[in-house]
FINU-714376 format. One record per atom (N, C-alpha, C, O): residue in three letters; residue number from 0; atom name; x, y, z. Coordinates in steps of 0.05 Angstrom, whole numbers. Last residue first. Layout:
REC   residu   num   atome        u        v        w
REC      ALA   NUM      CA        X        Y        Z
...
***
This chain:
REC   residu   num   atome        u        v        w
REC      UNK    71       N     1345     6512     1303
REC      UNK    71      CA     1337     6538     1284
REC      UNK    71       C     1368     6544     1268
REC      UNK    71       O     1370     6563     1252
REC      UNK    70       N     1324     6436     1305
REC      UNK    70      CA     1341     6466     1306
REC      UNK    70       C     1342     6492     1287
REC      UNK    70       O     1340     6491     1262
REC      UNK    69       N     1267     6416     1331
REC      UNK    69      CA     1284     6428     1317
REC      UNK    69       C     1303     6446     1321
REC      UNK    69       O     1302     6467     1334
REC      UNK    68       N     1232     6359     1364
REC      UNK    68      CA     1257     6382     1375
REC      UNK    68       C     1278     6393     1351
REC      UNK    68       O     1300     6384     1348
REC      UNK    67       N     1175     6327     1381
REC      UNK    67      CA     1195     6331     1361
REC      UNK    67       C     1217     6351     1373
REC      UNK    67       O     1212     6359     1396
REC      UNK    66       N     1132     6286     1422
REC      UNK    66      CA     1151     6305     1424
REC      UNK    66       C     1175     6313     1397
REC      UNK    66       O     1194     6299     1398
REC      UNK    65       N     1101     6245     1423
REC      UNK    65      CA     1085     6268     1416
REC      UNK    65       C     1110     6284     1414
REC      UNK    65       O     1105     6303     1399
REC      UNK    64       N     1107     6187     1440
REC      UNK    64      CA     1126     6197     1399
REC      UNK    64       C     1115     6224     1399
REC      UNK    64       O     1115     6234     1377
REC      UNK    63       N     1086     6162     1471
REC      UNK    63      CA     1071     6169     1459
REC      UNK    63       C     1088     6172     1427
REC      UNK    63       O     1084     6163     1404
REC      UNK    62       N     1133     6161     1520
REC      UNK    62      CA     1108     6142     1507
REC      UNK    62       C     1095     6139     1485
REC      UNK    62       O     1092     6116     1475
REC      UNK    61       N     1188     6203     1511
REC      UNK    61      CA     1167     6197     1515
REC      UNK    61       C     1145     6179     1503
REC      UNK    61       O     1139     6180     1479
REC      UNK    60       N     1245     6194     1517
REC      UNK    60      CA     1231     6186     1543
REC      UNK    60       C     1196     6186     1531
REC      UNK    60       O     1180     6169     1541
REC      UNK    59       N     1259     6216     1478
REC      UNK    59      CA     1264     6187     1480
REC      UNK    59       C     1255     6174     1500
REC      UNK    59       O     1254     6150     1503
REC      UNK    58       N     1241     6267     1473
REC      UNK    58      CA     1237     6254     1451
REC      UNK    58       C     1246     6229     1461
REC      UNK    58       O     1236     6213     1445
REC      UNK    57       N     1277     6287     1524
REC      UNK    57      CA     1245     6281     1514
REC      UNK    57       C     1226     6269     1492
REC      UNK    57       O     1202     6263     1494
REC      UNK    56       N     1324     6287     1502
REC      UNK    56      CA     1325     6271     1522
REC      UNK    56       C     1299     6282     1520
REC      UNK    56       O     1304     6295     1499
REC      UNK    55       N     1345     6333     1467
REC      UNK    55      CA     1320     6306     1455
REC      UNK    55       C     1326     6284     1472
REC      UNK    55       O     1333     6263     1462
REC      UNK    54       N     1383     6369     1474
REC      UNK    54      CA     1397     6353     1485
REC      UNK    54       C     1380     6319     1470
REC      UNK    54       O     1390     6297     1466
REC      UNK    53       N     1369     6427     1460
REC      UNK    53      CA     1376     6402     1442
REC      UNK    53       C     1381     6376     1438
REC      UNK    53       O     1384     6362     1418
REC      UNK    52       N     1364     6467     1501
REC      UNK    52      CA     1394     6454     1489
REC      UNK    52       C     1387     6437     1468
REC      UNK    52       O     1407     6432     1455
REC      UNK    51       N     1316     6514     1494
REC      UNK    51      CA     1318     6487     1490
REC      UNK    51       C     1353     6481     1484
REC      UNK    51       O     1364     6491     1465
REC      UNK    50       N     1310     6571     1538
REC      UNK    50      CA     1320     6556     1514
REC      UNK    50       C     1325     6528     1521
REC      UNK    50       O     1333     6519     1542
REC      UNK    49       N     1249     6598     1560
REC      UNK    49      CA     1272     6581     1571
REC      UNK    49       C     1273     6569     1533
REC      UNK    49       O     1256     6563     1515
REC      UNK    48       N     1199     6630     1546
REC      UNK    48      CA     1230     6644     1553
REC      UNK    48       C     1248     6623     1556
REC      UNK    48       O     1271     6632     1553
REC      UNK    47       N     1150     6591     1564
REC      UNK    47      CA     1153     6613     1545
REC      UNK    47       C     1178     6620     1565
REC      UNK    47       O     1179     6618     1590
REC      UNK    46       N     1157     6523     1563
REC      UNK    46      CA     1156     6542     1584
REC      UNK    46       C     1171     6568     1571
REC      UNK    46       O     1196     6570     1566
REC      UNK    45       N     1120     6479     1526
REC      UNK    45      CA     1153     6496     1528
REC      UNK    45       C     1137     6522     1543
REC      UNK    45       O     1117     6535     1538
REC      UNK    44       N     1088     6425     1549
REC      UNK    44      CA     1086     6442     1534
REC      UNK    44       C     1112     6462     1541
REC      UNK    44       O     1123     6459     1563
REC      UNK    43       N     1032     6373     1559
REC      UNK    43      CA     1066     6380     1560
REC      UNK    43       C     1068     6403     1538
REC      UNK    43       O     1056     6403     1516
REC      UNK    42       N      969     6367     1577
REC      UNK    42      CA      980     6362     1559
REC      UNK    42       C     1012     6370     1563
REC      UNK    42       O     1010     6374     1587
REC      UNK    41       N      929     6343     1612
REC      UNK    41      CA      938     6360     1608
REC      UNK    41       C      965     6359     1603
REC      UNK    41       O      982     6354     1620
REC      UNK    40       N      872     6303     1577
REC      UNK    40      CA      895     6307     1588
REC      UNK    40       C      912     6331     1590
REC      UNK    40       O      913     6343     1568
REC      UNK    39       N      831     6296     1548
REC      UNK    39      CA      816     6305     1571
REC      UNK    39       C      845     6304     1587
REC      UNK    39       O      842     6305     1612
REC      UNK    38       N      832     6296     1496
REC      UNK    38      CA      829     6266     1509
REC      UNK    38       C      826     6266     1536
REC      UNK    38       O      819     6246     1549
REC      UNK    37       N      843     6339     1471
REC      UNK    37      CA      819     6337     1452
REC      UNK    37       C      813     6302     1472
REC      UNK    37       O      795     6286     1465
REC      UNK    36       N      877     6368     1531
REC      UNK    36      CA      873     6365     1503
REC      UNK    36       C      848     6351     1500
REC      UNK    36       O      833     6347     1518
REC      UNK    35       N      865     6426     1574
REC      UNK    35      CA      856     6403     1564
REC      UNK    35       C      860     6385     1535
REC      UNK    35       O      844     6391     1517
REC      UNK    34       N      916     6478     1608
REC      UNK    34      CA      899     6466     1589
REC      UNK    34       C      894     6437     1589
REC      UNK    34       O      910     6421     1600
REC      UNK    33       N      960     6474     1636
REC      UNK    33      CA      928     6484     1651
REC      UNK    33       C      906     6470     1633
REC      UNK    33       O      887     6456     1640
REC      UNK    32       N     1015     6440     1625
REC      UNK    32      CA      992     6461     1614
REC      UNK    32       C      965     6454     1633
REC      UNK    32       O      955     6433     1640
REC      UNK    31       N     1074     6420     1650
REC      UNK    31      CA     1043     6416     1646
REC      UNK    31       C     1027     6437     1638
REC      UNK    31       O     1032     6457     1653
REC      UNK    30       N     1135     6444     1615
REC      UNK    30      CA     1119     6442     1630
REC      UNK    30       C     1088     6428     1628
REC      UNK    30       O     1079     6424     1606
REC      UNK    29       N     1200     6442     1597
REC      UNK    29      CA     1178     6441     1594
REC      UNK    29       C     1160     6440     1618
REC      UNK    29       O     1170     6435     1640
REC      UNK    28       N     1253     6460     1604
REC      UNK    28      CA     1241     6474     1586
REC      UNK    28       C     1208     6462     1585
REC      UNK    28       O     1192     6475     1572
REC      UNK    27       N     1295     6446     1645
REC      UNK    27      CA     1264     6462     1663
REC      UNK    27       C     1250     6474     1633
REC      UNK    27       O     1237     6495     1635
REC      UNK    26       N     1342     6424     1633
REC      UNK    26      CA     1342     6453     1630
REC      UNK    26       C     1310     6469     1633
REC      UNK    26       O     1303     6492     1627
REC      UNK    25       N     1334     6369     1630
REC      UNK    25      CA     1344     6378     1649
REC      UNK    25       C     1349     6414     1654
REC      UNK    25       O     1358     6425     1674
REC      UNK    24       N     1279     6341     1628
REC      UNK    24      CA     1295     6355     1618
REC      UNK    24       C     1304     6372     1639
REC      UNK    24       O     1293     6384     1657
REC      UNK    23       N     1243     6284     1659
REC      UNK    23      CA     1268     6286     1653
REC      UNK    23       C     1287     6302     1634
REC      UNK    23       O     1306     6291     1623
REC      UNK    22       N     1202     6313     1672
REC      UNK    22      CA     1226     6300     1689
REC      UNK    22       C     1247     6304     1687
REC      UNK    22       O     1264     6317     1699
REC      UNK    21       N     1189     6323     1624
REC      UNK    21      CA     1179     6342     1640
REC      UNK    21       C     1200     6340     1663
REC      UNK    21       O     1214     6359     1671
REC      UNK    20       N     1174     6269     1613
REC      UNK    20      CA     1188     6294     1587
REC      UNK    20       C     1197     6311     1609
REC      UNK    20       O     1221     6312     1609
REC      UNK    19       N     1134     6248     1633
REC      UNK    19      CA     1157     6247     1636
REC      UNK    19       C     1181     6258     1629
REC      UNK    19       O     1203     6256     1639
REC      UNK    18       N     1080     6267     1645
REC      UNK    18      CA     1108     6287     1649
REC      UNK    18       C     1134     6271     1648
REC      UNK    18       O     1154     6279     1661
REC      UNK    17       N     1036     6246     1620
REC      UNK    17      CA     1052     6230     1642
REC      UNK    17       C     1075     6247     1650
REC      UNK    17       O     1092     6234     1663
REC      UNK    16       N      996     6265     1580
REC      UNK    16      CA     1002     6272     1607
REC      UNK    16       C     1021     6267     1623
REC      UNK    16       O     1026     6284     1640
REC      UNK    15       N      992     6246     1536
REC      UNK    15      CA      974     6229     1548
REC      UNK    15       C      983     6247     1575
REC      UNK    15       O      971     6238     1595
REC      UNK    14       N      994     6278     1466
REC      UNK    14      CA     1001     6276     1497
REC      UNK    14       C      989     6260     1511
REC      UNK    14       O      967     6255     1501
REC      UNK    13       N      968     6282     1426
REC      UNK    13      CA      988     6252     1423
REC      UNK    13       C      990     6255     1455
REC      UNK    13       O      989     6234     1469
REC      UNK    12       N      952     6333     1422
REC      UNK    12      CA      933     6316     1419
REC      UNK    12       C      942     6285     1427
REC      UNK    12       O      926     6268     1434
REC      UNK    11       N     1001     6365     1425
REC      UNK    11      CA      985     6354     1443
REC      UNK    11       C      966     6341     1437
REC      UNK    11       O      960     6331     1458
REC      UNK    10       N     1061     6353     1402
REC      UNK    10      CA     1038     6344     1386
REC      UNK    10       C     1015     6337     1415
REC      UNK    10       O     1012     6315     1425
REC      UNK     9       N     1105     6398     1425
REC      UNK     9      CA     1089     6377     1431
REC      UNK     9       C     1063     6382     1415
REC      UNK     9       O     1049     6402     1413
REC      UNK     8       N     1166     6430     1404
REC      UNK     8      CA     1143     6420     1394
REC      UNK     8       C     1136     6403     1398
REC      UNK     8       O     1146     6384     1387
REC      UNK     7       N     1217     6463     1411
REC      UNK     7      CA     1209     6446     1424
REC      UNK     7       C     1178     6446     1411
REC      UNK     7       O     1167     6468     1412
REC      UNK     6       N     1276     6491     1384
REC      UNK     6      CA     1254     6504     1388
REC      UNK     6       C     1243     6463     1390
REC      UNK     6       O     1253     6444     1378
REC      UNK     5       N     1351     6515     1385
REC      UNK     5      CA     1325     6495     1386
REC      UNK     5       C     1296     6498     1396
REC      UNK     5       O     1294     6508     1418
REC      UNK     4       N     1413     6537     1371
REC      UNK     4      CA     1375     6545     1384
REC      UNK     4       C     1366     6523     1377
REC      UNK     4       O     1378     6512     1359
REC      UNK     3       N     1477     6540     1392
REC      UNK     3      CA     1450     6528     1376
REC      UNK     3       C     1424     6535     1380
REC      UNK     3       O     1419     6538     1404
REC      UNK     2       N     1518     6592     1386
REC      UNK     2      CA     1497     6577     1411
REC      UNK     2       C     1478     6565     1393
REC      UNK     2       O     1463     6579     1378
REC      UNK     1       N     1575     6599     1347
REC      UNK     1      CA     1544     6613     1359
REC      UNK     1       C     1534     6590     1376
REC      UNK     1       O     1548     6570     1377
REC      UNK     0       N     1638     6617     1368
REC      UNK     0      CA     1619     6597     1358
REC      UNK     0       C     1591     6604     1369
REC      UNK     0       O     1585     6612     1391
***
């Protein structure tokens, strides 16, 4: 049986920062960005190389609604 992929997409402009996403995935796929969004926040974002399970325990934690989670 193949391994699902999932690929992780933050609407940073929607980000407000609060990591909670960030907390609470349990496979370390996301991270804070260095970067600024367009609200002066630094924004949540997929840590290049780590696979996403799918699990969208960030999509429910977060405030905003910035987080979507497809599968490939």
């Amino acid at each position: 049986m193949a391994k699902k992929r999932c690929t992780v997409v933050v609407r940073k402009d929607f980000c407000k920062g609060c990591d909670l996403c960030i907390a609470y995935c349990k496979h370390g796929v996301l991270e804070s960005s260095e970067n600024l969004n367009a609200q002066g926040y630094h924004y949540a974002q997929h840590v290049e190389g780590k696979e996403c399970a799918g699990c969208m325990v960030c999509t429910l934690v977060c405030p905003e609604v910035a987080i979507e989670v497809f599968s490939e």
